[in-house]
N, C-alpha and C positions, 0 to 999 in steps of 0.2 A: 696154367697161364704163365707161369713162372717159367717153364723148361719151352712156350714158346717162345715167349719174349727173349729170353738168353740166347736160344737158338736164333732168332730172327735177325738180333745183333749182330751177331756172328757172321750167318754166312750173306747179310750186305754187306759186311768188311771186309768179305773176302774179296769181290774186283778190286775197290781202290789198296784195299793192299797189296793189289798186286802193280799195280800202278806206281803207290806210291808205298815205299818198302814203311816208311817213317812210321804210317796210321797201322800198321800191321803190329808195329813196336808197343803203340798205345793201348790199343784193345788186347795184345798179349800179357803187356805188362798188366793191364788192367784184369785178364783173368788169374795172372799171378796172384796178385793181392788182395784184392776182393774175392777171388774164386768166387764170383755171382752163381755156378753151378754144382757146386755144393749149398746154394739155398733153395737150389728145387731140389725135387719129392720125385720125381720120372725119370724120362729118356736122357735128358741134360748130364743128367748127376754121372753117369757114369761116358757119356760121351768124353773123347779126348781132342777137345776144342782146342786145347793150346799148341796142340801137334799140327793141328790144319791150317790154324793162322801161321806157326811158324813156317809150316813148310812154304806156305802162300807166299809169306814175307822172301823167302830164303830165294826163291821162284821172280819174285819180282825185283830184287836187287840182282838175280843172274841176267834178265831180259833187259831193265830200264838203267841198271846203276854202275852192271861191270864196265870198269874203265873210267868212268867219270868220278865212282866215287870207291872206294876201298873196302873192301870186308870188313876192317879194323887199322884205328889208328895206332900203329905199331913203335913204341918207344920203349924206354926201358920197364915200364910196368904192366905193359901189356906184352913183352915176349916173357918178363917173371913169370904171369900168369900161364901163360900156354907151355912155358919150362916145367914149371911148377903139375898142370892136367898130366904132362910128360911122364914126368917121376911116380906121380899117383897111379899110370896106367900099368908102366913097367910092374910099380909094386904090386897091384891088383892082379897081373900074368902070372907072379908067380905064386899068387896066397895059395895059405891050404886048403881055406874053402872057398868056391864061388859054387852058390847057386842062385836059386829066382830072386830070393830078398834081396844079398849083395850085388845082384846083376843092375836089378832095380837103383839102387842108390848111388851105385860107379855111373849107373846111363844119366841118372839126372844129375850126377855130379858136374858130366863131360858137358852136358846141355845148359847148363848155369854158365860155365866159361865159355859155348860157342855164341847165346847171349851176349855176355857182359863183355866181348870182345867185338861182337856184331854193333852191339849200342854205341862204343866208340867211338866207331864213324858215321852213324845216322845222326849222334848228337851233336853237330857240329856246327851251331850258332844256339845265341842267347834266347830267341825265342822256343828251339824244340827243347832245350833243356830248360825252359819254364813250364811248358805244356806236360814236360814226362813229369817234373817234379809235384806238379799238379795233381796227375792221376795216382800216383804212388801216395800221394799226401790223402787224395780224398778216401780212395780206396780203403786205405789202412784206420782212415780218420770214421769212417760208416759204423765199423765195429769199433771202434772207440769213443764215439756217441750211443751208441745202439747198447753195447754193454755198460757202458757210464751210468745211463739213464734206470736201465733194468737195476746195476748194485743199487743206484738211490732209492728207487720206487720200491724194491723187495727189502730195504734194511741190511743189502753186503750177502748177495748170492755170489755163491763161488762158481769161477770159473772153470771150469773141468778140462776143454778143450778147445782148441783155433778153430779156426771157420774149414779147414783141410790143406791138404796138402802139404808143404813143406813145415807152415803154420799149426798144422795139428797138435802139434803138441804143447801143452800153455805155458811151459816154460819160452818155446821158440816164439811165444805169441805174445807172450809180456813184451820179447826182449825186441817185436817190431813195436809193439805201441810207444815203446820207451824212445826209441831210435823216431818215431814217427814225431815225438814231441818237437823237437830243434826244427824240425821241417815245417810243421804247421806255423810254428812261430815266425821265420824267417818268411812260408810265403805270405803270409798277413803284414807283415812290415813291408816287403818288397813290393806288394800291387799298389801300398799308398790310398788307400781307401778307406775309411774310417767302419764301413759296415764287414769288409773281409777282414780285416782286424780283427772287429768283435766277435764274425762268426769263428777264425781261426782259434780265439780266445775261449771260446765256450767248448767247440770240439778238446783242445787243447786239454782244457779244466776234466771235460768227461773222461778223457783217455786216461788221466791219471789217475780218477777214482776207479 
């Protein structure tokens, strides 16, 4: 049930992402950080979902947004950045070793900065950078409830490992909970709601146990 419901998400996101590049942004970043499929058990688990929305996204900003709206808002931190992918590729050409593993971690390196330069310019008013800061918050905030609750109820079971992907490792997985903290806090203050407060307040408390 799990790898359908994940799947099913998926590929109804895929017209309006293509439509609208933005929603393709949120259910990608959303399987970023929750990777909902690494919590099914089947087909899911090894499908590469984030490849299909990105390319969908990449597809729908070529049809609906060339011209209107930019790949990237390009300033001085974002040509650093793509100077910066530059030098890392040069140095990757000439190491002594490339094979599958390094090939592996250079691809997702480059894919992190065609990203985080792509966001740029789809973020580009106060409400889609409320909605992304939302999903990354919740996202990250699931397993920081989800594991909170489990260290209280078990007496302080250890952590062994992130939910996958770039998170798989629990040093890299502290270091989103920790970074997810400021974020829970601020969006609980900023909606002005006394019940998202509290509930930001309770995820918040979990994350840190």
């Amino acid at each position: 049930m799990r790898d359908l419901l994940v799947m099913a998400i998926v590929l109804l996101s895929l017209p309006l992402t293509v439509r609208r590049p933005f929603v393709g942004l949120l259910v990608f970043s959303w399987l970023a950080y929750m990777r909902p499929q690494d919590l099914c058990w089947g087909f899911a688990r090894e499908l590469r979902l984030s490849l299909f929305v990105a390319l969908m996204m990449m597809l729908g900003w070529f049809i609906h947004e060339q011209g209107r709206r930019p790949f990237a808002r390009w300033d001085v931190r974002t040509r650093a950045m793509s100077v910066l992918a530059g030098l890392v590729a040069i140095s990757y050409a000439f190491a002594q070793r490339q094979d599958a593993y390094t090939n592996s971690y250079f691809i997702e390196y480059l894919k992190i900065i065609a990203i985080a330069l792509f966001t740029t310019a789809q973020v580009d008013s106060r409400q889609r950078l409320r909605v992304l800061l939302w999903t990354i918050a919740l996202s990250l905030g699931f397993f920081g409830v989800k594991n909170g609750v489990k260290g209280i109820l078990s007496g302080g079971s250890q952590i062994t490992r992130g939910p996958g992907g770039m998170l798989e490792d629990n040093n890299d997985f502290a270091l989103a909970m920790v970074m997810n903290v400021p974020l829970l806090w601020y969006l609980g203050i900023a909606e002005g709601k006394k019940w998202v407060r509290q509930a930001t307040l309770w995820a918040l408390f979990l994350a840190v146990v």
